[in-house]
C-alpha positions in Angstrom: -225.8 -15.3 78.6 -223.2 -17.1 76.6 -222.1 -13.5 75.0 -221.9 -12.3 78.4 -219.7 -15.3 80.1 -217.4 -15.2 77.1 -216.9 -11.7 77.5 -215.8 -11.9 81.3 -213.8 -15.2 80.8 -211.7 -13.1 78.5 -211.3 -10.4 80.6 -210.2 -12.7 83.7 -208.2 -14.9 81.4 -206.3 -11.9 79.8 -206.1 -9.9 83.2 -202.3 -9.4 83.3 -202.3 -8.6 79.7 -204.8 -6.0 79.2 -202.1 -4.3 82.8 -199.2 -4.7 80.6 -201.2 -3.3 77.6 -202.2 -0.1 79.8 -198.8 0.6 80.8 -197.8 0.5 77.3 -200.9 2.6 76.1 -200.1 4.9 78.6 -195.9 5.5 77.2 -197.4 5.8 74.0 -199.5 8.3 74.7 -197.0 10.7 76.2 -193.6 9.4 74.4 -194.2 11.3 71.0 -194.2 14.0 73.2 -191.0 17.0 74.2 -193.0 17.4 77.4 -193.8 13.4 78.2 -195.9 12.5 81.1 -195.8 16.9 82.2 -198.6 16.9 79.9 -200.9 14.8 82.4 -201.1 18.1 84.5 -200.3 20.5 82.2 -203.6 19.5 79.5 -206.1 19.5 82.9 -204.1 22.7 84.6 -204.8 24.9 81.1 -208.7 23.9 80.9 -209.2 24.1 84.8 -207.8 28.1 84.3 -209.8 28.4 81.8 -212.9 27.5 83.7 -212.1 29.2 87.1 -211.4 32.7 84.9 -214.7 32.1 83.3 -217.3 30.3 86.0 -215.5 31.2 89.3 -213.9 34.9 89.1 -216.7 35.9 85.7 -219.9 34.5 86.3 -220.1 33.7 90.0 -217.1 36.1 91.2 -215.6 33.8 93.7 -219.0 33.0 95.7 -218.7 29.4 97.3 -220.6 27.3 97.0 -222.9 25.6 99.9 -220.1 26.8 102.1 -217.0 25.1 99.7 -214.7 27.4 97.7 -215.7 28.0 94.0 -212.2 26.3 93.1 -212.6 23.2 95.2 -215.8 22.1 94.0 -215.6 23.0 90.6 -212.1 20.5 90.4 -213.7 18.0 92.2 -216.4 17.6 89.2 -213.8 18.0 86.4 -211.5 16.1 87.6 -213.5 12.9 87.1 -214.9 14.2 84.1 -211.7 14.5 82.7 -211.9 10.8 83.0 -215.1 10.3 81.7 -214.6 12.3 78.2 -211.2 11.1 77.7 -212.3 7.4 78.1 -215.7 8.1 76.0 -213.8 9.3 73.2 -210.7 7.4 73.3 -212.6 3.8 73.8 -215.1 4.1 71.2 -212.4 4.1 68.8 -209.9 1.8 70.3 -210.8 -0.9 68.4 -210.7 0.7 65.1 -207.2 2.4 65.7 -205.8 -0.8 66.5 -207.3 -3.1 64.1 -204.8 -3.1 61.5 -202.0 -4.0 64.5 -203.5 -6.6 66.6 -205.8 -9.0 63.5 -202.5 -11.0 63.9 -202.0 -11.2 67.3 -203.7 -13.9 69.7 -205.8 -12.3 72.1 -209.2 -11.5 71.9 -210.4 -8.5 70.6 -212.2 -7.4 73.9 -209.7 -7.0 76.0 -209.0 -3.7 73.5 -211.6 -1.4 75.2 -210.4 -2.5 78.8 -206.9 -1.8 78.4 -207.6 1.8 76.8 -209.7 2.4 79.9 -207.2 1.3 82.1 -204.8 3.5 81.0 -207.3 6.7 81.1 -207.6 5.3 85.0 -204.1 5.7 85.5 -203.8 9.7 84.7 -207.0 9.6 86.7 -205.2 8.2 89.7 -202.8 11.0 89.4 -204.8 14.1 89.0 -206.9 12.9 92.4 -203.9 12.4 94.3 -203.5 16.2 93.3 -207.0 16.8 94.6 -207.2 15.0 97.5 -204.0 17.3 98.8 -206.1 20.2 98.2 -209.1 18.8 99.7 -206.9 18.3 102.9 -205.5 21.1 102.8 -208.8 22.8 102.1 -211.0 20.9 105.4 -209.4 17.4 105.2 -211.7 13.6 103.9 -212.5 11.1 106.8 -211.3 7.6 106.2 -214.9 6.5 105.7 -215.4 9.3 103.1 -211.8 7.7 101.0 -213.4 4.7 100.9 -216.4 6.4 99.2 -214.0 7.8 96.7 -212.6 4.4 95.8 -215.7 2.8 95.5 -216.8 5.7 93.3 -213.2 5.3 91.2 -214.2 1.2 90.7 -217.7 1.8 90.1 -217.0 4.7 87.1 -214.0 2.5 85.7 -216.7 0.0 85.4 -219.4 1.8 83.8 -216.8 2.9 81.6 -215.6 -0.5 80.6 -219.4 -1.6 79.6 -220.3 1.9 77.7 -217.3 0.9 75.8 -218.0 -2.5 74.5 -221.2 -0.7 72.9 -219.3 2.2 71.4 -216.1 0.4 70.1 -218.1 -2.0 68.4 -220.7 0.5 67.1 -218.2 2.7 66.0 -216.2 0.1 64.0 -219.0 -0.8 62.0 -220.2 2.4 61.4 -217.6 5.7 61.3 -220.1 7.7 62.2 -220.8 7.0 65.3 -217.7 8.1 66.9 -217.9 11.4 65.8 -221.7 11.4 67.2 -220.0 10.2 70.5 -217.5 13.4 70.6 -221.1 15.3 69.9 -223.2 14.0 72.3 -219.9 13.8 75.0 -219.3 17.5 75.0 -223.2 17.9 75.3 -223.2 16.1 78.3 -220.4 18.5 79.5 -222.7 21.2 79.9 -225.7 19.3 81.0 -224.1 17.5 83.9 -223.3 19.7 86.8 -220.3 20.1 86.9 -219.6 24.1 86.5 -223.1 24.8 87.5 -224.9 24.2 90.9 -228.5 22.1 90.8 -231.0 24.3 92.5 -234.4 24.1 93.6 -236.1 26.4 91.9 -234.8 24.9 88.3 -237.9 23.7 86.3 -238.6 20.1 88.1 -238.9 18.5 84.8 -235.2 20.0 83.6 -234.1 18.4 87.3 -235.6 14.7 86.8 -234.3 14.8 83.4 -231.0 15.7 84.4 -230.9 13.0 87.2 -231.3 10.3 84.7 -227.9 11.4 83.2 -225.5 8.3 84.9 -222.9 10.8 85.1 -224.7 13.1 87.7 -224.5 9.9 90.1 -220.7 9.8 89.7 -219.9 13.2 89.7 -222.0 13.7 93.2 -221.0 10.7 94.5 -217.1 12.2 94.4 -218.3 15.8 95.0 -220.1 14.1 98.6 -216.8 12.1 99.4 -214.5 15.2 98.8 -216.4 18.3 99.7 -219.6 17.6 101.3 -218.5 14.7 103.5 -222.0 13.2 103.4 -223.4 9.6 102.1 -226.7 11.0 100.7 -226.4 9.4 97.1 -224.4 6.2 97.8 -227.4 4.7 99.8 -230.4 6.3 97.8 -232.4 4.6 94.9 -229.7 6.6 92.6 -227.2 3.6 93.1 -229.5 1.1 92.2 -230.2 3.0 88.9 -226.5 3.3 88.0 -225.7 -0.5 88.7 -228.6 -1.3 86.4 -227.5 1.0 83.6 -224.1 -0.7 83.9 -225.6 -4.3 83.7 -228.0 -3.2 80.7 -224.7 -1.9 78.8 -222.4 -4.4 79.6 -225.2 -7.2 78.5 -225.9 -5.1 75.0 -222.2 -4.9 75.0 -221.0 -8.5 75.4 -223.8 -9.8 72.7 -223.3 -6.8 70.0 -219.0 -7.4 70.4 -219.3 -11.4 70.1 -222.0 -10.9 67.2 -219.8 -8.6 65.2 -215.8 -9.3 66.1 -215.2 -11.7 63.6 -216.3 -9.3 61.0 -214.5 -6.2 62.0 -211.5 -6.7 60.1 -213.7 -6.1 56.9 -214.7 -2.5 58.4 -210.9 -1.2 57.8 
């Protein structure tokens, strides 16, 4: 308990920090750059091509799917998990990238992860202000249904926060791990539905499996706030499942990051 109330003291504490810090994390990013902050759409246009030529027109030749066009569905999956891989990948290894820059600087190491994540949420915000015009233009979201989204926006950012404080610490005291996590991340690509429909008459065993997978919960939580206009998931045992994950990782998290921080600088 004390690993865990350190952990969100420091996060409150540092609040308007770890902003500032995303802002900057997000210039840098893009700065470097000839193209800048064009490459927010451009990166996410060129794979979401790439996956309509091969998924929508190739394998399924435009069919819709449960009444929704091919196109809108498939961006309303990978769109978020855009997010999701990005902020895997990049907040495993935030802390280890920016060890050798911040050991003199007074804030607390865990603010590292949160900021990184932050920024990820940001280029997030922008690609579903881009969807959510097509989604209007396609049949239009209730109010009710926009609140859904937000929740499901908070609720991922979360998730993504706690995964993090396992993974950047992990990964800092052992290299490998990070490439594991770009492993296991794109495996979870392809497991998750995200270019592929769930359907009933999929081995039931594959199905329970693949409904453990957080990530399903997210992905149809959006999917039911943008295409399907339905509730379904938000008030079934699924929620109750993916709050528990994120308490379970964010406990592991705070007690792992407070037991190890002080001897991450000999890691570099």
């Amino acid at each position: 308990m004390k690993s865990i109330k350190t952990i969100l003291s420091e996060q409150l504490q540092y609040a308007y920090l770890i902003r500032r810090l995303s802002m900057y994390e997000l210039k840098k990013t893009y700065v470097a750059n000839m193209l800048g902050i064009v490459w927010v759409f451009l990166n996410p246009i060129i794979q979401i091509g790439v996956y309509w030529i091969i998924f929508g027109l190739g394998i399924r030749g435009g069919a819709p799917v449960n009444g929704v066009p091919y196109f809108v569905w498939m961006i309303s999956g990978l769109v978020p998990w855009f997010y999701i891989s990005s902020s895997i990948i990049q907040g495993s290894n935030s802390i280890y990238a920016r060890l050798s820059g911040v050991s003199k600087m007074n804030f607390p190491l865990s603010i590292i992860p949160s900021y990184v994540i932050l920024s990820r949420l940001y280029t997030h915000l922008i690609l579903m202000m881009l969807l959510i015009v097509i989604v209007i233009v396609n049949q239009g979201i209730s109010s009710v249904h926009f609140l859904i989204l937000i929740y499901g926006m908070l609720s991922l950012t979360i998730f993504l926060i706690a995964l993090s404080f396992i993974t950047s610490t992990l990964s800092t005291i052992v290299r490998d791990v990070h490439l594991l996590i770009q492993s296991v991340t794109r495996m979870l690509f392809f497991i998750t539905p995200i270019l592929w429909e769930p359907k009933e008459n999929m081995p039931q065993l594959f199905l329970s499996l693949m409904k453990l997978n957080p990530f399903y919960y997210v992905i149809e939580l959006y999917r039911e706030a943008l295409v399907y206009n339905s509730t379904s998931i938000l008030f079934s045992v699924y929620t109750l499942y993916f709050w528990g994950i994120i308490i379970f990782m964010f406990t592991v998290g705070s007690l792992l990051h407070v037991r190890f921080r002080r001897q991450f600088i000999d890691y570099l």
